[in-house]
C-alpha positions, 0 to 999 in steps of 0.5 A: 737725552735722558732715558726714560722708564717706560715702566714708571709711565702710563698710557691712555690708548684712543682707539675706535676697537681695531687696534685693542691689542697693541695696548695689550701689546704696550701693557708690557713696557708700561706701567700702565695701560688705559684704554678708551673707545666712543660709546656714548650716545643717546642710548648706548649699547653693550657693543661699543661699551664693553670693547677691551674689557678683560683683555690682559694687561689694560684696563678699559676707561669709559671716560678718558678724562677722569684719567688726564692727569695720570696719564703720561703719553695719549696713543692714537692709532685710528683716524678721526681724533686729529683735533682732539690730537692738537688739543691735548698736545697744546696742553701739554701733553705726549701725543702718538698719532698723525694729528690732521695729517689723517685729512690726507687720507678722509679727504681723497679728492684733495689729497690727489690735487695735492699730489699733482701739485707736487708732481706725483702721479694720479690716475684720471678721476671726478668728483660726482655728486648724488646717486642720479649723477653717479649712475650716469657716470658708471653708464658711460665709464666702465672698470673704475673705482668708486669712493667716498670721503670721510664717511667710510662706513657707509659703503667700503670702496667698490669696483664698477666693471659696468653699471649693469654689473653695479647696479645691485650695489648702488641700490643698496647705497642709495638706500643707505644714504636715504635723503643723502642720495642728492648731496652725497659726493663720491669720487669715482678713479680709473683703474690702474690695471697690469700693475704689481702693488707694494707698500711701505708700512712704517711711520714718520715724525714730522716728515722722518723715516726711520732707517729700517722698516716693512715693505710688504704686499698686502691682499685685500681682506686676506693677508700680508707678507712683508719684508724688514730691511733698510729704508735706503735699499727700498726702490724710489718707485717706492719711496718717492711719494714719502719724500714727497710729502714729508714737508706736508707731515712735517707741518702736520706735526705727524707722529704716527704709523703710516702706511702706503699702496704703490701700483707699480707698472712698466709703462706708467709711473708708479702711482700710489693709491690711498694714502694710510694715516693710521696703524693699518691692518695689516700690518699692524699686527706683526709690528707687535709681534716683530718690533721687540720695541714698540713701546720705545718708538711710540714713547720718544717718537710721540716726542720727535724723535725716531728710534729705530725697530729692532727685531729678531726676523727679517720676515713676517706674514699675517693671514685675516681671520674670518667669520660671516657670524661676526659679521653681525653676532658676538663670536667667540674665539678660542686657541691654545694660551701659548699662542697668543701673541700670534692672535691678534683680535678686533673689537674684542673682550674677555668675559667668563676666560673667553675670548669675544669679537664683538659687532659694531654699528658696521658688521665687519667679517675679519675679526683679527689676525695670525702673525708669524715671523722667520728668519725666511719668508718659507720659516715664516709662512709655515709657521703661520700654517702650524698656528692656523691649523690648531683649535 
């Protein structure tokens, strides 16, 4: 097919202020770069409003459709907009993201029954409606897991070692569902202890794989090490559940990142835990930083066809960066200019030459990422070190 100049083409990036910087990133092979993220409500405030702004290489929209004829591909990279994803494909238009596939990842309790429907593996779990039922049920079962569907800013998924342990957390839900403590369902996993946790992190269009892509172990909240190499040479304890439900991301028309959580044990099967129907972070900062074309994946791939990263480093890391401030204040962020395709922030802006991670309606203390790559994972990790240790 013909080959396109991606610098005679313009993008709008959807995004919810996670994923700010790989428009920055897509700035320099497009022509243009828009960019919009949700702020309207009754009464808006600065926070969701002013994400984006100054950031190099973007220009930051507050109404994507003022722009819809001029732009030629629409790029998700975050759940939520699979309807809005259909629609803008039934007018016509290049779209990049996983369209309603993100239900296999909102929908947790669903997407287990699937997964046993198609002979995956899945640990014991229940669905338990209201706070009065969840107690009892964290009363008699120790060392689970407890979630929620959809809503996942009303509390991040926890832990119940014992209810006396829990206690203080379901309080705290309790009373940040208010009248919802009844109704709201959960659903509450059994742990999949003495196992080891890999991933693969790449993306699929309509069910395909690329031939090369990150496998890497990631610690929650913390950081990610990851590995480039070819999809064939990655174990099916690995890859089983992508085979899997490649028919399912066929019919959803997927074309977006995913990414996934294997638990690998010696005496169970491997069981993968939630499903990522987005960019994930990590690692979604050192695909900008490894794959040297970003831009043409998502260009042809939102087109259906898979195109191959090409990348200079066979490893690459990425260490959280963490602020309690930020949590809940505006935190500034300040690094030499020459490092900043290593810096990658959340929520951010650039007001008066000053970097800004702006909170949201949910604080969250990681406000962005160090990547670095090598040609080993030692290259790598000191790298990151070097990076990490400078103001």
């Amino acid at each position: 097919d013909k080959i396109v100049n991606l610098k005679e083409k313009t993008v709008m990036v959807v995004d919810n202020g996670l994923f700010v910087e790989t428009a920055k990133t897509l700035s320099k092979s497009f022509k243009k770069v828009y960019y919009y993220m949700p702020w309207k409500n009754a009464f808006p405030k600065s926070n969701q409003y002013i994400v984006g702004v100054g950031i190099e290489g973007i220009e930051r929209v507050w109404n994507m459709w003022d722009y819809f004829n001029q732009v030629d591909l629409f790029v998700f990279l975050d759940v939520y907009d699979g309807d809005l994803q259909k629609f803008l494909v039934s007018l016509g238009k290049n779209v990049w993201g996983g369209r309603k596939g993100e239900e296999m990842e909102l929908y947790r309790d669903k997407m287990k029954e699937y997964m046993k429907r198609i002979g995956l593996y899945t640990t014991k779990f229940k669905v338990v409606k209201g706070m009065d039922a969840l107690r009892e049920y964290l009363k008699e079962n120790k060392n689970v897991f407890v979630k929620i569907n959809q809503l996942r800013g009303n509390f991040e998924t926890f832990k119940s070692e014992s209810y006396s342990l829990s206690e203080p957390k379901l309080d705290e839900i309790e009373y940040v569902l208010g009248a919802m403590k009844t109704t709201q369902e959960f659903v509450v996993e059994d742990s999949y202890d003495d196992a080891c946790e890999v991933g693969v992190d790449m993306f699929s269009i309509d069910g395909q794989c690329p031939s090369e892509t990150l496998v890497g172990i990631e610690v929650k909240d913390l950081g990610y090490v990851g590995r480039f190499m070819k999809y064939s040479d990655i174990s099916s304890k690995i890859t089983d559940f992508n085979t899997k439900i490649s028919p399912a991301l066929k019919a959803y028309n997927y074309r977006g990142f995913m990414s996934t959580e294997i638990r690998i044990s010696q005496d169970r099967p491997p069981y993968m835990i939630d499903f990522c129907a987005r960019q994930a972070s990590p690692p979604g900062e050192l695909y900008q930083l490894m794959y040297e074309n970003l831009s043409d994946i998502i260009w042809y791939g939102a087109q259906g066809y898979v195109i191959d990263p090409i990348v200079d480093n066979e490893y690459g890391v990425e260490a959280l960066i963490h602020s309690s401030w930020a949590d809940k204040n505006w935190q500034a962020v300040t690094f030499p200019e020459e490092l900043r395709d290593n810096i990658k922030l959340r929520n951010a802006c650039k007001i008066d030459a000053k970097y800004y991670c702006v909170p949201q309606a949910i604080g969250l203390p990681e406000i962005g990422a160090v990547v670095a790559e090598g040609k080993t994972l030692d290259d790598a990790i000191n790298k990151l070190k070097e990076i990490a240790e400078q103001r």
